[in-house]
C-alpha positions in Angstrom: 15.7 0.5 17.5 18.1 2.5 20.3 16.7 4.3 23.3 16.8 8.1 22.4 17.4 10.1 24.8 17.8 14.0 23.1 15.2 13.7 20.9 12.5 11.6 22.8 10.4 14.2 23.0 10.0 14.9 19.6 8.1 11.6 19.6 5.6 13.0 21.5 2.5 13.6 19.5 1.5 17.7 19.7 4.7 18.1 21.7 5.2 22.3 20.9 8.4 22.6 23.3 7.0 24.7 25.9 7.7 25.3 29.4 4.7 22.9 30.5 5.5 20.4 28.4 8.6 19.7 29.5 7.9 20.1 33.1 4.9 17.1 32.0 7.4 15.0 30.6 9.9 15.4 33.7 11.6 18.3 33.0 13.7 20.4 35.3 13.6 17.3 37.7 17.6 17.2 37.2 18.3 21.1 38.3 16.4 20.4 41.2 17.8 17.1 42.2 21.5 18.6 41.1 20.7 21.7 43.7 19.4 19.0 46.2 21.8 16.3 46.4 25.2 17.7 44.3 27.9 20.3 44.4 29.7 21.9 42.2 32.4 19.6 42.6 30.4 16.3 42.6 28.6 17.5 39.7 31.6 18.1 38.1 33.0 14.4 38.9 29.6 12.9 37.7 30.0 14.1 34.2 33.8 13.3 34.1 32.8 9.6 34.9 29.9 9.4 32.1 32.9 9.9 29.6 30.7 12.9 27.8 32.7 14.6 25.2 32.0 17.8 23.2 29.7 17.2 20.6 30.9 20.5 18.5 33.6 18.7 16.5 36.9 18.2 18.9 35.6 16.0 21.8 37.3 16.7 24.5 35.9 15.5 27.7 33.1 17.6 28.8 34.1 17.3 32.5 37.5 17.6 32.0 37.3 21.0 30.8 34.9 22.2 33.4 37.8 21.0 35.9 40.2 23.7 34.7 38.3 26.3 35.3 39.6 28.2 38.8 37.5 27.3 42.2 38.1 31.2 43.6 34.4 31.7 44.1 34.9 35.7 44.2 36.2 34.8 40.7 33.7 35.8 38.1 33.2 32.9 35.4 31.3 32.6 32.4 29.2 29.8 30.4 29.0 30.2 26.5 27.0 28.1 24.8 28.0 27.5 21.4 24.9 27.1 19.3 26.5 28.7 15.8 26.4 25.1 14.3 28.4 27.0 10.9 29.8 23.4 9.9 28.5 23.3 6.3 26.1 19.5 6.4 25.5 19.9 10.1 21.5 20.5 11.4 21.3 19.2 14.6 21.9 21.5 17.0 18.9 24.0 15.1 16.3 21.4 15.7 17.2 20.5 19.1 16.8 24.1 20.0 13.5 24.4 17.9 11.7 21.5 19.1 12.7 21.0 23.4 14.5 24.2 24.2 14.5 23.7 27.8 16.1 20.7 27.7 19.3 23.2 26.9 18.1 25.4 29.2 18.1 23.2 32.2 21.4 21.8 30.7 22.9 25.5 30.7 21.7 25.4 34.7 23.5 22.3 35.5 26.7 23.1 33.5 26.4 26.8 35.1 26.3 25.6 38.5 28.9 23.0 38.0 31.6 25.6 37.4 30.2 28.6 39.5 29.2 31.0 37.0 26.2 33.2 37.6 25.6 34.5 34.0 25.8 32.5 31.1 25.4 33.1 27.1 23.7 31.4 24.5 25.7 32.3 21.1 23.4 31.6 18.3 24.0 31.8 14.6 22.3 35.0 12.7 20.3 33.3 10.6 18.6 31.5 13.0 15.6 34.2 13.6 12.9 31.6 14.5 15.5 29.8 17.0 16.5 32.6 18.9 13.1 33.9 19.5 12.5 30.4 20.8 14.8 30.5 23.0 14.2 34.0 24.1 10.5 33.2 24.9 11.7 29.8 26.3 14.1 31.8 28.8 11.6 34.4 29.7 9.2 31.1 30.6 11.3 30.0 32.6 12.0 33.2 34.9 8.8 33.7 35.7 8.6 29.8 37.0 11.4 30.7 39.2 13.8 28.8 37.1 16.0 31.2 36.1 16.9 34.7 37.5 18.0 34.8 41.2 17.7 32.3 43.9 16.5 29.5 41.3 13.9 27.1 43.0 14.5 29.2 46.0 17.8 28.3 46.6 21.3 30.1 47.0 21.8 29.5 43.3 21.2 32.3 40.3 22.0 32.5 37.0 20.9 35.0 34.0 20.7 33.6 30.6 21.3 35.8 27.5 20.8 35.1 23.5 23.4 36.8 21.4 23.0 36.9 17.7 26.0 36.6 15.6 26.2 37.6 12.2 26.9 34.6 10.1 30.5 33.7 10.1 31.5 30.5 10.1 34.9 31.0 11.8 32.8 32.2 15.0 32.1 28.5 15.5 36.0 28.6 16.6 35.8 29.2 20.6 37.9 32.0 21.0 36.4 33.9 17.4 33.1 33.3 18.9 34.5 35.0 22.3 35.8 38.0 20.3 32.6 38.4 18.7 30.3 38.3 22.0 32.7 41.0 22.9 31.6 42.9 20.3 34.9 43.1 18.5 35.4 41.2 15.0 35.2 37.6 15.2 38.9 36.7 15.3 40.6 34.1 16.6 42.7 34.5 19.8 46.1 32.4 20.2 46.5 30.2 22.6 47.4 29.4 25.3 46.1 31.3 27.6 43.0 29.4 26.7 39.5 30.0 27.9 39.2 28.2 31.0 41.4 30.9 32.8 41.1 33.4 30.2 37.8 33.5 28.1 34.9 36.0 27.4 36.3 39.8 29.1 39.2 38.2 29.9 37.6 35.9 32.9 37.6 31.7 33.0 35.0 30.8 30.5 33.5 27.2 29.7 32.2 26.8 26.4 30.5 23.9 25.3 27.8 23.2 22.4 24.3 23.0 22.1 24.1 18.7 22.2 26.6 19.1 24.7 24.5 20.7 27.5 21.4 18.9 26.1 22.7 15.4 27.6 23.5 16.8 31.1 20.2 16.7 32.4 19.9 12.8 31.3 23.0 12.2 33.4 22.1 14.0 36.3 19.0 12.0 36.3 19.8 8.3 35.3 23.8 8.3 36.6 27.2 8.4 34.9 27.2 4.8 34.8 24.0 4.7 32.9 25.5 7.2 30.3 28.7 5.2 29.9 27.0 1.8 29.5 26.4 3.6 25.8 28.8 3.4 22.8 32.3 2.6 23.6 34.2 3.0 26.6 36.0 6.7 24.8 33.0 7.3 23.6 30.0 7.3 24.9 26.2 7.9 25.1 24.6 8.7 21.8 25.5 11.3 19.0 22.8 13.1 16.8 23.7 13.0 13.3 22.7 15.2 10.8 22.6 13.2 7.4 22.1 14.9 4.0 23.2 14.4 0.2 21.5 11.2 -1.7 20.0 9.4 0.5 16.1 8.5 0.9 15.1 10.1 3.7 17.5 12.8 4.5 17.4 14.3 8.1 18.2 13.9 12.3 19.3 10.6 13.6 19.9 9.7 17.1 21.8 7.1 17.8 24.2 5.2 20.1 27.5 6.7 18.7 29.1 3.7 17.7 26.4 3.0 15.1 28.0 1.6 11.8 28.2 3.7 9.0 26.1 1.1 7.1 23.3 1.1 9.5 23.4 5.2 9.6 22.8 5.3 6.5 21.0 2.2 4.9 18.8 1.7 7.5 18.0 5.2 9.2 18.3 7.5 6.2 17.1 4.5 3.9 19.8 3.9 1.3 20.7 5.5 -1.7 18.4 7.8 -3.9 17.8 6.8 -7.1 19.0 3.1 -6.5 22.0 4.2 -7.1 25.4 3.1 -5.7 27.2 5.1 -2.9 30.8 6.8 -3.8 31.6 8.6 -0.7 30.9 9.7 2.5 31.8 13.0 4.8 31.3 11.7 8.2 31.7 14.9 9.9 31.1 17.9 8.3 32.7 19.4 5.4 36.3 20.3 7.1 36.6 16.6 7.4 38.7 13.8 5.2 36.0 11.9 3.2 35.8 8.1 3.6 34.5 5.3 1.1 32.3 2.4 0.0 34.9 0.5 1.7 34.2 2.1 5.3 30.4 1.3 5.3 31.3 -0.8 8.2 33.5 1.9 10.1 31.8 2.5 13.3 31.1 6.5 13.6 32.4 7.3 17.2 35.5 9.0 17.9 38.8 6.1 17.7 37.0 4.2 15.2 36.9 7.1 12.6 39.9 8.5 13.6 41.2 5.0 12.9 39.6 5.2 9.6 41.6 8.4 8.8 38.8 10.7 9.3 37.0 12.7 11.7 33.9 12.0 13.8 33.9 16.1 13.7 30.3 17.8 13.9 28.4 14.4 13.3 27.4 16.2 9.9 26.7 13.1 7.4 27.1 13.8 3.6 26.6 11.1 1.4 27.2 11.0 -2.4 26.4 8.6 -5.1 28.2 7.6 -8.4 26.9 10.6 -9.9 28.8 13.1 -8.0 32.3 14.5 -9.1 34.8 15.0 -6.7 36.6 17.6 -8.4 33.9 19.5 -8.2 33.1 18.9 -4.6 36.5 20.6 -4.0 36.0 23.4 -5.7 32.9 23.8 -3.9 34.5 23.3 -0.4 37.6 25.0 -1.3 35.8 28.4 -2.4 33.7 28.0 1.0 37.0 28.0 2.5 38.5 30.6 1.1 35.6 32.8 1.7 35.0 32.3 5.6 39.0 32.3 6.1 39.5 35.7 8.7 43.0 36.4 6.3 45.0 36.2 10.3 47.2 33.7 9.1 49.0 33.8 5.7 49.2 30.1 5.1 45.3 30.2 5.6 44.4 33.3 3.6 46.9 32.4 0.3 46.8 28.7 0.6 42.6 28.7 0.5 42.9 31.1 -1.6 45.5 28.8 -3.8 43.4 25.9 -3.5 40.3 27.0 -4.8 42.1 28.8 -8.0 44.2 25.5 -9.3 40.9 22.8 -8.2 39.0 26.2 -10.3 41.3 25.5 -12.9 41.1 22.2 -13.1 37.2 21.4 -13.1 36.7 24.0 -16.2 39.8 21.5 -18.5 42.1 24.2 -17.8 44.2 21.7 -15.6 47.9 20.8 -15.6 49.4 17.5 -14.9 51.8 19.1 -12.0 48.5 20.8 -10.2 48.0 17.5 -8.5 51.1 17.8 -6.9 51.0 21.1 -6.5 47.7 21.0 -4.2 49.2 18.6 -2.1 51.7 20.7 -1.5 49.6 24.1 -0.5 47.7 21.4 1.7 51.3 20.3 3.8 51.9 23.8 4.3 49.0 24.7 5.6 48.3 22.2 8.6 49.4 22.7 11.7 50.9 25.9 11.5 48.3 28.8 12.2 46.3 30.1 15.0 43.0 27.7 14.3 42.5 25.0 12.7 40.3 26.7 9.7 43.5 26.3 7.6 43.6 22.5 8.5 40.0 22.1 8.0 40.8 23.6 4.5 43.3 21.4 3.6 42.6 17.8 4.9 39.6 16.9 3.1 41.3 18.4 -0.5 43.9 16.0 0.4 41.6 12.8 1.1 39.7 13.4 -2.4 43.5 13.3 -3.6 43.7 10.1 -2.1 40.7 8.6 -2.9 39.7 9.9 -6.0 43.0 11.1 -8.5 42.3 9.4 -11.3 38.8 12.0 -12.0 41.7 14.7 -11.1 43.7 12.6 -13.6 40.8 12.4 -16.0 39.9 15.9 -16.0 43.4 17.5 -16.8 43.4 14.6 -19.8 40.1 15.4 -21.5 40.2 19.1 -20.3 36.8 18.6 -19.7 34.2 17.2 -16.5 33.1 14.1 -17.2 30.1 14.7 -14.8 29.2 18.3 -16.3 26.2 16.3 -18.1 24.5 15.2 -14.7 24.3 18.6 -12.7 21.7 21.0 -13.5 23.7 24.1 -13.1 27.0 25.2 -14.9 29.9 23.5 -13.3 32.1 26.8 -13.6 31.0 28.9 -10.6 32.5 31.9 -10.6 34.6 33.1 -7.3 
């Protein structure tokens, strides 16, 4: 089995999270030794060389984008961390702030200090009471150590830490939504450019990166770049935590290097199928994702080799289905989701969700038409690529990878006017909108 590295601690028997704790098992070794030996700039170069990439769903090069932020140190400059985690199959950031909060915390530091800023956010979904009080106590631990506040570890360098609530939208996972909506304003995405580097959170260069994210800095800071890189593929590196779900054995967390097989993901970590039955499909990065096959069990799950698969390595949310599950249905679910946490900015995002989840409606209650197949593939064309986030996209690609995978249940469906899975599910197929 792999080293882990984020969620090492949770192998620790009676390990509770606290400030002691994770001072016992070396933490906040890596803020010190960053104040000590690094600045902002070398800190900066370190993290470029491990090859880290955003663990929120786009990946772009964690370094990189602390690069573009502007060196004027009179400039004020924010950190936001992004711990919203609204990708519908994705857990993983939630338990890595429940079980070693610090281990954000110090990452927060070292990010912080990296690009300059002096007050940084933690934005954290609404429904996660129990979280933010963690992290709230967890913050207010660490102040009184000297660890966060002014002069940190009596040095030159200070930083406050806030916890903002949001309200449960799932668009506020987008950047610049989530920027709007720490601003108090509604939560709606900004066009870009400018983007946030030189024009985030009250208008000043922002940085903001997710909760997995910051949790590897302080490994990197402590065991070297080259360490860090030595893991996963030379694009991707390091190790991903996966959050696994639908019908598997042993549904939950799994860290592992992030070019793990799909196979081993989930036959060996998760422990196979449910029910001894056989697997149909597989979302291999949260719902907004194109859905892959029995035929890419041996697809590795970082970044190219997904991509190359003609998905998405996305939010490392894992949903796996067996035989049993209708994919018709599945779009109606994912389509209504859509259509309900679209902002209504962008009119090919507010009518075409809306579309979608009316004819895929339609045609899981037999009310079907032989031209709606066409027709969704359609609304999905001209939707991508053409609005001010990539909700619309997120929408339309994975309606168009059922197409691809699956049409002849679409087929079968219009034909018999009827779901030939309706028998299996213990609630009424026909949810009303």
């Amino acid at each position: 089995m792999s080293e882990k590295i984020l969620t090492k601690r949770f192998e620790i028997s009676g390990y509770r999270g606290t400030l002691e704790e994770y001072e016992a098992s070396g933490g906040y070794q890596a803020i010190a030794k960053a104040l000590k030996e690094h600045t902002p700039a070398s800190l900066t170069e370190m993290v470029k060389r491990s090859g880290l990439r955003g663990r929120g769903g786009a990946g772009f090069p964690t370094g990189v984008k602390w690069g573009f932020i502007p060196k004027d140190p009179e400039l004020p400059k924010y950190l936001v961390c992004n711990a919203d985690e609204s990708e519908p199959g994705t857990f993983k950031d939630r338990e890595l702030i429940m079980r070693d909060p610090h281990q954000l915390i110090e990452g927060i530091l070292l990010a912080s200090f990296a690009i300059g800023c002096r007050t940084a956010y933690i934005y954290i979904r609404g429904e996660f009471i129990a979280g933010a009080c963690i992290l709230e106590q967890a913050i207010r631990d660490a102040a009184a150590r000297g660890l966060v506040g002014k002069d940190i570890l009596g040095g030159s360098f200070s930083l406050d830490i806030h916890v903002h609530r949001g309200a449960g939208a799932y668009i506020c996972g987008e950047e610049t939504a989530l920027l709007e909506s720490l601003e108090g304003k509604r939560g709606l995405p900004r066009l870009k450019p400018p983007f946030p580097a030189t024009s985030g959170l009250y208008r000043k260069p922002t940085v903001v990166n997710n909760v997995e994210t910051l949790s590897n800095l302080s490994h990197i800071v402590l065991r070297g770049a080259e360490w860090f890189s030595s893991i996963g593929t030379p694009k991707s590196t390091g190790t991903r935590v996966f959050s696994v779900s639908g019908h598997v054995r042993r549904p939950g967390i799994y860290e592992c290097p992030i070019n793990v097989s799909m196979r081993e993901l989930i036959f060996e970590h998760a422990d196979g199928m449910r029910d001894g039955r056989r697997l149909k499909a597989v979302i291999p990065g949260g719902s907004s994702v194109p859905v892959l096959t029995e035929q890419h069990l041996d697809t590795r799950m970082d970044f190219e080799s997904l991509a190359t698969a003609g998905s998405m390595a996305g939010s490392g949310g894992v949903i796996v289905m067996d035989e049993t599950t209708c994919m018709v249905r599945v779009g109606e679910v994912v389509s209504r989701f859509y259509h309900h946490e679209s902002c209504g900015q962008c009119t090919q995002c507010r009518e075409g969700t809306a579309w979608l989840h009316k004819t895929l409606r339609r045609i899981e209650e037999g009310r079907g038409r032989k031209a709606d197949l066409d027709l969704l593939l359609d609304i999905c064309d001209n939707m991508k690529g053409k609005t001010i986030c990539p909700l619309s996209d997120a929408a339309a690609m994975p309606i168009e990878s059922y197409l691809k995978y699956f049409r002849d249940e679409f087929e079968q469906h219009i034909v018999d006017r009827a779901c030939p899975f309706q028998s299996v599910y213990s609630v009424p197929s026909v949810i009303a909108s």
